[in-house]
Every structure is written in structure tokens, then in C-alpha cells.
C-alpha positions as CSV (number, residue, x, y, z in Angstrom):
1,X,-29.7,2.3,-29.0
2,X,-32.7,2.5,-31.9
3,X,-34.1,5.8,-32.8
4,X,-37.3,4.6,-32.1
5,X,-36.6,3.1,-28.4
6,X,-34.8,6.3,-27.7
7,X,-38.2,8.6,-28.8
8,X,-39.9,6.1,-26.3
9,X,-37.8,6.9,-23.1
10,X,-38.1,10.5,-23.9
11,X,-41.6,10.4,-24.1
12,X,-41.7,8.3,-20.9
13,X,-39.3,10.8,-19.5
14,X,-41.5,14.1,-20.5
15,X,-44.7,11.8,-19.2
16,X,-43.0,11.4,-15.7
17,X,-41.9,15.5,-15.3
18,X,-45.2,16.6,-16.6
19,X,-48.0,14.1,-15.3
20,X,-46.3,12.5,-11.6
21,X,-44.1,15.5,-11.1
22,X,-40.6,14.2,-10.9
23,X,-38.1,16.2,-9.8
24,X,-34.7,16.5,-12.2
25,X,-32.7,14.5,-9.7
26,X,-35.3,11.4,-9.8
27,X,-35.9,11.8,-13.6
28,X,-31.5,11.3,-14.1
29,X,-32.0,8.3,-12.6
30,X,-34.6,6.8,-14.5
31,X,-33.0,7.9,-17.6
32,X,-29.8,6.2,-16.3
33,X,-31.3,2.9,-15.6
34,X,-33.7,2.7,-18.7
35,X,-30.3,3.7,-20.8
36,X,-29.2,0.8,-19.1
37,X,-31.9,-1.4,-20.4
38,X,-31.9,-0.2,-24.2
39,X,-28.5,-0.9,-24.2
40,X,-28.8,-4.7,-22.5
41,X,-31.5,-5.2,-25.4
42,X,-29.4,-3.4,-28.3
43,X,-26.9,-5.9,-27.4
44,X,-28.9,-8.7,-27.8
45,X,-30.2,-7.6,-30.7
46,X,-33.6,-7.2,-29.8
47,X,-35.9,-4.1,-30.2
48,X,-37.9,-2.7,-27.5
49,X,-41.2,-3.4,-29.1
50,X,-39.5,-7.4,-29.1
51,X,-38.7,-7.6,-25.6
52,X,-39.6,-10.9,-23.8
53,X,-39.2,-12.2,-19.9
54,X,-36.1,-13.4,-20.9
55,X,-34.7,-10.2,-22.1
56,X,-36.0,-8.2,-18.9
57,X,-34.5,-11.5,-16.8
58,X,-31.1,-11.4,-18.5
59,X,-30.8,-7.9,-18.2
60,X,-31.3,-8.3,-14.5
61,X,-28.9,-10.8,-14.2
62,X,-26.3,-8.9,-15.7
63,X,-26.6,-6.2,-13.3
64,X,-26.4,-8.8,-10.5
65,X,-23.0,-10.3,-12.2
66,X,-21.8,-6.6,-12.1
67,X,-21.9,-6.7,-8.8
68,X,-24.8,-4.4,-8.1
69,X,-26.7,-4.5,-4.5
70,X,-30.1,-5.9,-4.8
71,X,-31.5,-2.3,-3.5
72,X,-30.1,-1.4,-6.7
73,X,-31.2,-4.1,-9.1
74,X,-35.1,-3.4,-7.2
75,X,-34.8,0.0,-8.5
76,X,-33.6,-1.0,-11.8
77,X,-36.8,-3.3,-12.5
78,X,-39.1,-0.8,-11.1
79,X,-37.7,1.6,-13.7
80,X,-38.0,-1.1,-16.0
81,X,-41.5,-2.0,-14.8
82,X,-42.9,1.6,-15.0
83,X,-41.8,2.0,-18.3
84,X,-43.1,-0.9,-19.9
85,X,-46.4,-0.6,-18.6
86,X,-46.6,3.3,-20.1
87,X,-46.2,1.7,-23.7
88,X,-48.3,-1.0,-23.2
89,X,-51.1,2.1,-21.8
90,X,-49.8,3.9,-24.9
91,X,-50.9,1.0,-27.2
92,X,-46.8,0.7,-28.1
93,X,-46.4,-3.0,-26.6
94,X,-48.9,-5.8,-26.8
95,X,-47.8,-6.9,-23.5
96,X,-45.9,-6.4,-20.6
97,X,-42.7,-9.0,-20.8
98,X,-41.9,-7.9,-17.2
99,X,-45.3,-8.6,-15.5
100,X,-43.8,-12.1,-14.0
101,X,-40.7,-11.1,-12.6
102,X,-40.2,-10.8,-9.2
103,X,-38.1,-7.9,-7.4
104,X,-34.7,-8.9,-5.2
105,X,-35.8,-9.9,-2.0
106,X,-34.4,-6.9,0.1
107,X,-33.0,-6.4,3.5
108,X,-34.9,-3.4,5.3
109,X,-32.1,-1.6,6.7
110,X,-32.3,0.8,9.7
111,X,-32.1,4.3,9.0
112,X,-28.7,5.6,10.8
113,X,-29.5,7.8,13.8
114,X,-27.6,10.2,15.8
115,X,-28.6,10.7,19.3
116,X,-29.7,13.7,21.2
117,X,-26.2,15.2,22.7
118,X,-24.5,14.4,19.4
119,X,-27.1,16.8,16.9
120,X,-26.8,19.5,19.7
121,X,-22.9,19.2,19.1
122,X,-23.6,19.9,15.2
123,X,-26.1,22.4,15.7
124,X,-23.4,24.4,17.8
125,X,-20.0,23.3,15.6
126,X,-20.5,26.5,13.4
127,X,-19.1,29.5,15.4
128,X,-18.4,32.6,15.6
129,X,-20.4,35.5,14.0
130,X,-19.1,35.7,10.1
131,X,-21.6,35.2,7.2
132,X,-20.8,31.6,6.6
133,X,-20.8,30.7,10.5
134,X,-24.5,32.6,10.6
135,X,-26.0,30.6,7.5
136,X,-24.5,26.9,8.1
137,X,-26.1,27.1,11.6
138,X,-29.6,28.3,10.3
139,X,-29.3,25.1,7.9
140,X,-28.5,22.6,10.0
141,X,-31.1,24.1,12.8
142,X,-33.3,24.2,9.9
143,X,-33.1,20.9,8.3
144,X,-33.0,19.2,12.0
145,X,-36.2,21.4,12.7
146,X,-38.5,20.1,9.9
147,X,-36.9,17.0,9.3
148,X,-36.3,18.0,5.3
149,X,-34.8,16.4,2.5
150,X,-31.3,18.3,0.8
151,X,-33.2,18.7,-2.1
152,X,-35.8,20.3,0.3
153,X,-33.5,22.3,2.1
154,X,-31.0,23.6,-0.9
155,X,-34.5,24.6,-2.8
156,X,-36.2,26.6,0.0
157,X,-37.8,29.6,-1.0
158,X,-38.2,32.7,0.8
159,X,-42.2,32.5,-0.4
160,X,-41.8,29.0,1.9
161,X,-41.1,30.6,4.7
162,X,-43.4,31.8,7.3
163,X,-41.2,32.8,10.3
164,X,-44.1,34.8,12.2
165,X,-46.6,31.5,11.9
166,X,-43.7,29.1,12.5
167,X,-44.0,27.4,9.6
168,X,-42.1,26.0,6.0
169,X,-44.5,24.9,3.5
170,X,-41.2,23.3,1.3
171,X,-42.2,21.5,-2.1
172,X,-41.5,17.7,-1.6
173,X,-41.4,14.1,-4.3
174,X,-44.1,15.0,-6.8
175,X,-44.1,19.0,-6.3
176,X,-46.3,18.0,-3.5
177,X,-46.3,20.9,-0.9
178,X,-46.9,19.8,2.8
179,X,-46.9,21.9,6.2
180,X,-43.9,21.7,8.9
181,X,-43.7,23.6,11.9
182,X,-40.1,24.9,12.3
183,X,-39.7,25.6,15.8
184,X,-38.4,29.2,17.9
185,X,-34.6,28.3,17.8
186,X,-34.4,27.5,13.9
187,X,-36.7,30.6,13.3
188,X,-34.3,32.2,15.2
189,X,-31.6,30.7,13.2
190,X,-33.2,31.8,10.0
191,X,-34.2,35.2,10.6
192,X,-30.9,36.0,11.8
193,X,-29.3,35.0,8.6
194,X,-32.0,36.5,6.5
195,X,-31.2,40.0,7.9
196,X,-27.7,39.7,8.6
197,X,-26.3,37.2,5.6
198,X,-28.7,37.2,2.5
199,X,-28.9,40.6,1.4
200,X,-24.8,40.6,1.0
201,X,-25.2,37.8,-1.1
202,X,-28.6,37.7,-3.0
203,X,-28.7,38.7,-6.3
204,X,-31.9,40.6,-7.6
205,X,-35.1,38.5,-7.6
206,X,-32.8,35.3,-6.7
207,X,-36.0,33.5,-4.8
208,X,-33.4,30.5,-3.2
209,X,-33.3,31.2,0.9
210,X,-30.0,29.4,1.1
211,X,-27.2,31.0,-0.8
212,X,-23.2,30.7,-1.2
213,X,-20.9,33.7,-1.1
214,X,-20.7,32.8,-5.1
215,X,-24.2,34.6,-4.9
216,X,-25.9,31.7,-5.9
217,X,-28.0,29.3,-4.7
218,X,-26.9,26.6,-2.1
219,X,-26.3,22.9,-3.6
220,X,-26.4,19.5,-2.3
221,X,-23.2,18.9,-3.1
222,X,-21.5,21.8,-1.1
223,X,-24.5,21.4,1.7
224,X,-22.8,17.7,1.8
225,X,-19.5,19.3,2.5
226,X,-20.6,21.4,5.2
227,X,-21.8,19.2,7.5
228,X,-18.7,16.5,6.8
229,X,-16.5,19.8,7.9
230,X,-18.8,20.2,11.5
231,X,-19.0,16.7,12.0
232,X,-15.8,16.7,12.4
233,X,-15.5,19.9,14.6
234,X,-18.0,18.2,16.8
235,X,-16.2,14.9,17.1
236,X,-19.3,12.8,15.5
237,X,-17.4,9.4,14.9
238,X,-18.3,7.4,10.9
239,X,-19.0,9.5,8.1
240,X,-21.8,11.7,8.6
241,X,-24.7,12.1,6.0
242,X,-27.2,14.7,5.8
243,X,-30.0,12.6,5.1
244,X,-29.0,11.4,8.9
245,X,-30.5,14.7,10.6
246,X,-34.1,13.7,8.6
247,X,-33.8,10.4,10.4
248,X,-32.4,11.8,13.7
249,X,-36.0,14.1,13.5
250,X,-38.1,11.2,12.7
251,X,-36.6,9.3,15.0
252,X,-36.4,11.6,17.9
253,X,-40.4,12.7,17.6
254,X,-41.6,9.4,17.8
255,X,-39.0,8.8,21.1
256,X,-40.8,11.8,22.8
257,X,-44.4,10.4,21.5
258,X,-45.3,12.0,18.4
259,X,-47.8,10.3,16.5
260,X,-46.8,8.3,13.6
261,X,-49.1,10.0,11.0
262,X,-48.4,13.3,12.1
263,X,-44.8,12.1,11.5
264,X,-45.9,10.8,8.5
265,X,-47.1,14.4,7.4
266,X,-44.3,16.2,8.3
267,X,-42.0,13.8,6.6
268,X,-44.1,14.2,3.5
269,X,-44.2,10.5,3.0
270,X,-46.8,9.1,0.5
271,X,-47.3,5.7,2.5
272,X,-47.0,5.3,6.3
273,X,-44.8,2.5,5.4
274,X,-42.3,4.3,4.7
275,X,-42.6,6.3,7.9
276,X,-43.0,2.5,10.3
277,X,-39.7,1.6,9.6
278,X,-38.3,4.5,12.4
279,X,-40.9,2.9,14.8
280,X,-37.8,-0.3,14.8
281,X,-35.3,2.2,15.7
282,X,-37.6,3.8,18.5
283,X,-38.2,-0.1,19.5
284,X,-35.1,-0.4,20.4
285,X,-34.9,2.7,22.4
286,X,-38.2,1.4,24.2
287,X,-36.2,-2.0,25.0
288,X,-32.9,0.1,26.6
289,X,-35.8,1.8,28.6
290,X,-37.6,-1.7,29.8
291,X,-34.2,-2.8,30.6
292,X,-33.0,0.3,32.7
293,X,-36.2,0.6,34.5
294,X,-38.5,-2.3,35.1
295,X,-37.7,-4.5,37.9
296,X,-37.6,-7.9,35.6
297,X,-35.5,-6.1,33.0
């Protein structure tokens, strides 16, 4: 990769953490994909400042002959796409060579759902009273509760936590801070591993709510493992993921009638599009429904 191209993508990179407010997690992944792309055009030869359609095109093709899924190649080329049209803002391209390019027409698939009985068997699988037993059941009531992302969840703060008003204000995509209402069992959940768990663990001035028996602060990776280790205690069939209990909230307050934009807000998505696509999965549950009940069903 050129000097030059690789001063560009840090500057790009510095642009997206300081002006849109990317996490660390979404700014890896851009740097990964636009490596990708320096790389496909140092191979051809070609500097950035050089870069044509066809250059932007092959490059996509060659992720396709690799074998990658066209959700993948769609995020490559918005990468690709955000970044060219930062140097073309910053005066560092004449042009944008990707302007004309079309993303992979995509599939929208169904978030994966569990039902009602099958969350209540998670939510219970931890027992007992130990440390562990007592914090694993305030995060899975939690993260059911307000419907959060791991990255949400694992970066709690106790100054996001408002157990008297009912409330996490958690930092979302974009540092942007939204309002969920947690619910009596969860607070329950919480407070009882606050007073019991935390202060046998927490270091001074550690601000993380969720923390390991390391004495430091919960990750995504061992958060993953947990609930892999209670789905199996409470028989949930498939690999579990823990974006599923997000969906399962989503899903399961628009089955009892919640409206979408509340939804929305307590998703913390940007665009009720995003949000619409639980309102399939609902559909189907309001199809079962005709079926059971109406007399022509």
C-alpha cells in the first residue's frame, strides 16, 4: 500500500471517530475493508488518486470470486463509497469513480426469534446463589429488558443506570444516548448483583456495571460464551446468539402492540426501516392467529 493512500484512510478513519462518532468495533471494520481496497488497487498498480469504475468494479468482483456473501460485498462498497466521497469533499479526488456502481441486490433476511417460553427458560438457566449465577441472570434479564446491543450491554455504566426511575440511558451507534425503560424483574436483577456481586469484584473507580471475577470489565466475547453455556442448560435447540434476545424484545413488543416508533426509540435505530423489518416476523404471528381463530381461517 502507498504512503500516501495509507495517510488517506487514517485521516478518513480519525474523520469517522471524531465527526460521526464510530465506535472502535465499526471503525476495525472499515479499516479492514478499505485495507482491502488499497491493496486490490496496489495490485493493479494504480494509485488511489487514479482509481476508475473499473478499478472499484474489479475489486468487487474479486471479492465475489472469493466467495464472499453479497451482504458482505454491500458493505464493502459502502466502505468504499464513504470513503471516496470524503476525498473528493476534501478536494483529494476530482471525482468519485464509484458514483455508478450499484450495490448487490440483497435478500432481507428475518431476524431469528425465540419465543416467549423459550427466553423465560434462559432467563432462569443460571442458578443458584454464587457471584457468577447472580450476574449472568441480571444480564440476560437486562439485555432481554431493554432490548440492547452486546456492545451496549458489556459497556454499561453504573452513571447509566437509574434503578429508582426504571430506566438505562446506554450510549448506542454514534455515541448517541437514548432512554429504555428496564422493567421491575431486571431492576431486580440488577440491584441484586450490584450489592451482592460488584463490590467483590470492582476495582477502584472501575465505572463498567458488568464485570468478570478477573476484576475487569465484561466482554462480548465471554458474554457470547455465557449464553451458548445457558442455552444449553435450557434445552434451546440451534446455536444461540445474543443479538437473538434484541430481536426476541423487538419482536415480542410489537406482538403485544407496542408502537413501532416507540420500538424504534428504544431500539435506538436511526431509520424506522430498520425497525419494519420485525413487523414481517410479527406478520406471521398475526397469520397463526387468523388461522387459529377466525372462522374462515
Amino acid at each position: 500500500m502507498a504512503a500516501t493512500d495509507e495517510l488517506l484512510l487514517d485521516a478518513y478513519l480519525v474523520h469517522l471517530k471524531v465527526e460521526r462518532g464510530l465506535s472502535k468495533h465499526s471503525l476495525d471494520g472499515y479499516s479492514r475493508d478499505l485495507g482491502r481496497f488499497l491493496t486490490s488497487l496496489d495490485r493493479r498498480g494504480v494509485p488511489l488518486r487514479e482509481a476508475s469504475l473499473p478499478d472499484v468494479s474489479g475489486y468487487l468482483v474479486s471479492l465475489a470470486e472469493r466467495g464472499l456473501a453479497a451482504r458482505s460485498q454491500g458493505r464493502a462498497l459502502s466502505a468504499v463509497r464513504g470513503f471516496l466521497r470524503y476525498l473528493v469533499e476534501e478536494k483529494e479526488l476530482a471525482s468519485d469513480p464509484a458514483e455508478l456502481l450499484e450495490a448487490p441486490k440483497l435478500s432481507r433476511r428475518l431476524p431469528s426469534v425465540l419465543g416467549p417460553a423459550d427466553v423465560l427458560r434462559l432467563l432462569n438457566a443460571p442458578k443458584g446463589e454464587g457471584p457468577r449465577a447472580l450476574r449472568d441472570r441480571a444480564m440476560l434479564h437486562t439485555m432481554y429488558a431493554a432490548g440492547l446491543r452486546v456492545s451496549e450491554l458489556v459497556g454499561l455504566k453504573l452513571g447509566e443506570v437509574n434503578l429508582e426511575a426504571g430506566f438505562l440511558t446506554p450510549f448506542g451507534k454514534g455515541d448517541k444516548r437514548r432512554l429504555v425503560p428496564l422493567g421491575a424483574v431486571a431492576g431486580d436483577s440488577i440491584a441484586r448483583y450490584l450489592r451482592d456481586v460488584r463490590p467483590l469484584w470492582a476495582k477502584e473507580s472501575e465505572p463498567s456495571v458488568f464485570l468478570t471475577s478477573r476484576r475487569g470489565p465484561m466482554t462480548r466475547q465471554a458474554f457470547w460464551k455465557i449464553v451458548k453455556k445457558y442455552a444449553r442448560e435450557a434445552g434451546i435447540r440451534g446455536s444461540l446468539k445474543p443479538h437473538e434476545l434484541r430481536h426476541s424484545f423487538a419482536t415480542h413488543l410489537l406482538q403485544g402492540g407496542a408502537d413501532l416508533r416507540a420500538v424504534q426509540m428504544m431500539l435506538g435505530h436511526a431509520d424506522i426501516s430498520t425497525t419494519q423489518i420485525y413487523t414481517h416476523v410479527t406478520g406471521d404471528h398475526l397469520k397463526q392467529a387468523h388461522a387459529k381463530y377466525h372462522p374462515r381461517g
